[in-house]
TIROLUM-459898 format. One record per residue: chain; x, y, z of N, C-alpha, C in turn; residue in one letter; residue number from 1. Coordinates in Angstrom, 2 decimals, always signed. Layout:
<recs>
REC  kette      nxx      nyy      nzz     caxx     cayy     cazz      cxx      cyy      czz  rest   nr
REC      A        X        Y        Z        X        Y        Z        X        Y        Z     a  NUM
...
</recs>
This chain:
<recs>
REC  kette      nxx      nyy      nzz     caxx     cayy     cazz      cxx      cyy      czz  rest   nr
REC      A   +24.46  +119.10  -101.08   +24.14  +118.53  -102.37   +23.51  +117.16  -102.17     x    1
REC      A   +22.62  +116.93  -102.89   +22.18  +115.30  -103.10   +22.25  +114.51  -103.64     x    2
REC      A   +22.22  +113.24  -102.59   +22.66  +111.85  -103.74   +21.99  +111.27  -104.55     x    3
REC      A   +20.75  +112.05  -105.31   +19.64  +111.51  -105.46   +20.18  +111.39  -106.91     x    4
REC      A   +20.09  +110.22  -107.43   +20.31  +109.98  -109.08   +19.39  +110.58  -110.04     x    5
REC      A   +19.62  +111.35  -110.91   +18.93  +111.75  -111.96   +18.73  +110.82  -112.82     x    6
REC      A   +17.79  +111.17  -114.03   +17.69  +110.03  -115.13   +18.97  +110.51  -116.08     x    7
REC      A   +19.54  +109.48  -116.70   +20.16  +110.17  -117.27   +20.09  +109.23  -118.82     x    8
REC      A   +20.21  +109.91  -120.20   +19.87  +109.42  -121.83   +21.08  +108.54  -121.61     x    9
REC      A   +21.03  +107.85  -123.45   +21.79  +107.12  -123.36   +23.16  +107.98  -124.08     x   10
REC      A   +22.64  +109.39  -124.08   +23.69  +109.77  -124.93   +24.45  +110.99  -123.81     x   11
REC      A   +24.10  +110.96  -122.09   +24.84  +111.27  -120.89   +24.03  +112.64  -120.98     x   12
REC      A   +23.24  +113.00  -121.68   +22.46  +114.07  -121.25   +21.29  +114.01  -119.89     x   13
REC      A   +21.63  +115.32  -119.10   +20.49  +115.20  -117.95   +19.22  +115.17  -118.57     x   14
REC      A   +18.28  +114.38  -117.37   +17.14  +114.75  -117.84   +16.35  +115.34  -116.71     x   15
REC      A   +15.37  +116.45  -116.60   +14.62  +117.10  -115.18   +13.67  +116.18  -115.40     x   16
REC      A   +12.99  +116.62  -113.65   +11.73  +115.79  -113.89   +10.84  +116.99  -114.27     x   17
REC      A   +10.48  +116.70  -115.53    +9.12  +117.94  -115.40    +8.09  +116.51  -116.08     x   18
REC      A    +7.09  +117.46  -115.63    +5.83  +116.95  -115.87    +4.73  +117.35  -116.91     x   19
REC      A    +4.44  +116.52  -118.47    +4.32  +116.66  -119.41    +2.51  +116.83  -119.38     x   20
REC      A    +2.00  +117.27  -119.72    +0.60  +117.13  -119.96    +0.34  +116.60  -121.76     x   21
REC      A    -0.94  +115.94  -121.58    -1.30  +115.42  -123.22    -2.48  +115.79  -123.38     x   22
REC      A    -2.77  +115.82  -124.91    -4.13  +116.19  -125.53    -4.22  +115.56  -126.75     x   23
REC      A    -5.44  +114.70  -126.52    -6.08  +114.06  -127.76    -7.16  +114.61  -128.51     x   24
REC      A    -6.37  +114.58  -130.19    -7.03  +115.36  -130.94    -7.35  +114.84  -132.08     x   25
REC      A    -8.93  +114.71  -132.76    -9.33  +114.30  -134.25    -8.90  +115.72  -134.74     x   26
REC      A    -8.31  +115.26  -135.94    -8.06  +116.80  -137.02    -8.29  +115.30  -138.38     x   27
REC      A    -8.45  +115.96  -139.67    -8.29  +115.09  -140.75    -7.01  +114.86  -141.13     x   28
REC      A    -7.25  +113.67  -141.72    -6.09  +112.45  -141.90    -5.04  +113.54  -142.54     x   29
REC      A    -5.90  +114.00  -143.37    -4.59  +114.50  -144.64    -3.47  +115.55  -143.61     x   30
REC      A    -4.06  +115.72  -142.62    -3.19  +116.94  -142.15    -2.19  +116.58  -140.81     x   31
REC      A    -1.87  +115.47  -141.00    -1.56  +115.28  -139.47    -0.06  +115.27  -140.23     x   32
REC      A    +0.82  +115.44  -140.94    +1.87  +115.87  -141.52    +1.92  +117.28  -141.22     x   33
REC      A    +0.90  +118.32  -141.72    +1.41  +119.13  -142.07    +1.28  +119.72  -140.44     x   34
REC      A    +0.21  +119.58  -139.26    +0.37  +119.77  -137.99    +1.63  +119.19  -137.18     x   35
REC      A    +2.68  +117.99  -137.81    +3.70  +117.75  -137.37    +5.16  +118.50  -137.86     x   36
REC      A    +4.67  +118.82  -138.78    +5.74  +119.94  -139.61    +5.62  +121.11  -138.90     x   37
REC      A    +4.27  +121.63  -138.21    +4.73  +123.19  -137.50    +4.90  +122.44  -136.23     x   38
REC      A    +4.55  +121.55  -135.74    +4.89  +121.64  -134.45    +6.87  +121.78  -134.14     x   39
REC      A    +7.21  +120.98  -134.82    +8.53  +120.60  -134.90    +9.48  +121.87  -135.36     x   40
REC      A    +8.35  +122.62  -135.84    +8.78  +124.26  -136.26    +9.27  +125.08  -134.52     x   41
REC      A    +7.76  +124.83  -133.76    +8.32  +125.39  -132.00    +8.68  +124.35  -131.28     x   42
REC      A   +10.37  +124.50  -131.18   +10.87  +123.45  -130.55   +10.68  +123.72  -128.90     x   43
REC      A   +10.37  +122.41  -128.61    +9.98  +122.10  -127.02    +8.81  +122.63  -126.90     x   44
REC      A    +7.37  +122.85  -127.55    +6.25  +122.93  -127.32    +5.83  +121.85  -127.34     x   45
REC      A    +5.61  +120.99  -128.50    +4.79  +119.56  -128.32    +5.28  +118.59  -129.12     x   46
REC      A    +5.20  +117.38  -129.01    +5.67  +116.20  -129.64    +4.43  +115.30  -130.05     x   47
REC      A    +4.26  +115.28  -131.16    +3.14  +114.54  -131.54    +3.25  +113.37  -132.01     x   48
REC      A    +2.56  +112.85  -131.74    +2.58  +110.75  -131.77    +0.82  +110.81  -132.56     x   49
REC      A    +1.08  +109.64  -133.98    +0.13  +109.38  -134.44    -0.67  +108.14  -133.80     x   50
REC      A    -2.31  +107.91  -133.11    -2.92  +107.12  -132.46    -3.56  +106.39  -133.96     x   51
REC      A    -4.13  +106.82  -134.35    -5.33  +106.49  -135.59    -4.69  +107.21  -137.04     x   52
REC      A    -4.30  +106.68  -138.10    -3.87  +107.94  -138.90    -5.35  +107.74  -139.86     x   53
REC      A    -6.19  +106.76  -139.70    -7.38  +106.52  -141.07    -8.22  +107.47  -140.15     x   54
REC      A    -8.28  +107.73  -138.62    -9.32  +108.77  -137.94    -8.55  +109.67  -138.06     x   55
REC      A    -7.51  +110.17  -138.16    -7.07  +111.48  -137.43    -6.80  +111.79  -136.54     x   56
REC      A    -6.53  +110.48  -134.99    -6.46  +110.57  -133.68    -5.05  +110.94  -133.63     x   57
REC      A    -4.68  +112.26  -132.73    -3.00  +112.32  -132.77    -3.40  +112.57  -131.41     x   58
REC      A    -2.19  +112.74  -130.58    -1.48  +112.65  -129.28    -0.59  +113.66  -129.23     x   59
REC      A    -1.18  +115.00  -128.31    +0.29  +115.86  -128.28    +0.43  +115.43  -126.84     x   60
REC      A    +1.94  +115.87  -126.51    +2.99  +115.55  -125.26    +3.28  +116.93  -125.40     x   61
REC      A    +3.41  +118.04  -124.04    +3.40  +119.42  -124.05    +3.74  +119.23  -122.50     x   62
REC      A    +5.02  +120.12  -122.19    +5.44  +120.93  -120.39    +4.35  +121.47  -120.41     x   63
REC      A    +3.68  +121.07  -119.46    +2.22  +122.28  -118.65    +2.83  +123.98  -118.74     x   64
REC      A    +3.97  +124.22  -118.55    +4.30  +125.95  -118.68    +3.90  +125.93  -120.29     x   65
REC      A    +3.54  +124.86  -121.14    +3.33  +125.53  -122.67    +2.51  +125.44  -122.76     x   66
REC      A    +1.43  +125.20  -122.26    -0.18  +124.92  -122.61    -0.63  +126.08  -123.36     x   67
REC      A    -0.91  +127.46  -122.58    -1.23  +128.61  -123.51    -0.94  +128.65  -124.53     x   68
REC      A    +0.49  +128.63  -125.04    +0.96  +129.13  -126.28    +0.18  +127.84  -127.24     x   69
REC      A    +0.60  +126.18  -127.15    +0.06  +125.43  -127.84    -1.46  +125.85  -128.00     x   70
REC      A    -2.54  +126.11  -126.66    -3.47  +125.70  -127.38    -3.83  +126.96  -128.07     x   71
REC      A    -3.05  +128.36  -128.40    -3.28  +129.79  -129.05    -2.85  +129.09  -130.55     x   72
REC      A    -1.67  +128.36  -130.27    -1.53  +128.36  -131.88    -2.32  +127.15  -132.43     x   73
REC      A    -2.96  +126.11  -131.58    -4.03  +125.33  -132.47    -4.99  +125.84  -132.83     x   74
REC      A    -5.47  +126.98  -132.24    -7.09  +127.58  -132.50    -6.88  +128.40  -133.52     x   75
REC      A    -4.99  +128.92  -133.86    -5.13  +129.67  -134.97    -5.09  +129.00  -136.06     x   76
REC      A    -4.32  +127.60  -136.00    -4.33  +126.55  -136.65    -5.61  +126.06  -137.46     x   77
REC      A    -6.42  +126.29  -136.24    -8.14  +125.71  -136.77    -8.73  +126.75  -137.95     x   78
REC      A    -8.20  +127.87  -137.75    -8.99  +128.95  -138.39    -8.37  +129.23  -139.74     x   79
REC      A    -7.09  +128.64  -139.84    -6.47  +128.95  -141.06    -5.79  +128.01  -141.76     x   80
REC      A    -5.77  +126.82  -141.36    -5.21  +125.69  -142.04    -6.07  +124.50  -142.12     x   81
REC      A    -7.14  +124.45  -141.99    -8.29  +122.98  -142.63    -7.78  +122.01  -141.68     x   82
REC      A    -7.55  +121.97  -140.07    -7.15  +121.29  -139.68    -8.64  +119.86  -139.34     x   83
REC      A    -9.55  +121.11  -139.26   -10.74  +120.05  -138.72   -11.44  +118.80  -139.88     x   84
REC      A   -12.13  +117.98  -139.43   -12.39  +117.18  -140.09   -13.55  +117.42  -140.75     x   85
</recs>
């Protein structure tokens, strides 16, 4: 076994090291609610952070094993919810 210290929260939960990939995205202003409302719908796909809310610049945070699924459900996203600007 190893002595190697993990990170650990402040609330004693482990944390792994995985390694997050990001993607910066213009969508219009009005929608960056309602793209944070489904994301938060698939938990542990992506975490979105607002950059610009008057551009529309958001920030997803995504595990590289989720890439597919995120970017399947943004393109369905694009096609059926007015995400673009």
């Amino acid at each position: 076994m190893s002595d190697e210290k993990k990170p650990v929260t402040s609330s004693g939960i482990m944390i792994k090291n995985k390694k997050c990939s990001q993607l910066i995205l213009r969508i219009a202003p009005n929608r960056i609610h309602f793209l944070k409302f489904i994301l938060e719908g698939y938990d542990g796909l992506a975490v979105l952070s607002t950059i610009d809310s008057a551009k529309g610049i958001v920030l997803l945070r995504y595990p590289q094993e989720m890439e597919h699924d995120l970017v399947c459900l943004l393109e369905d996203l694009l096609q059926t919810s007015n995400l673009k600007q």
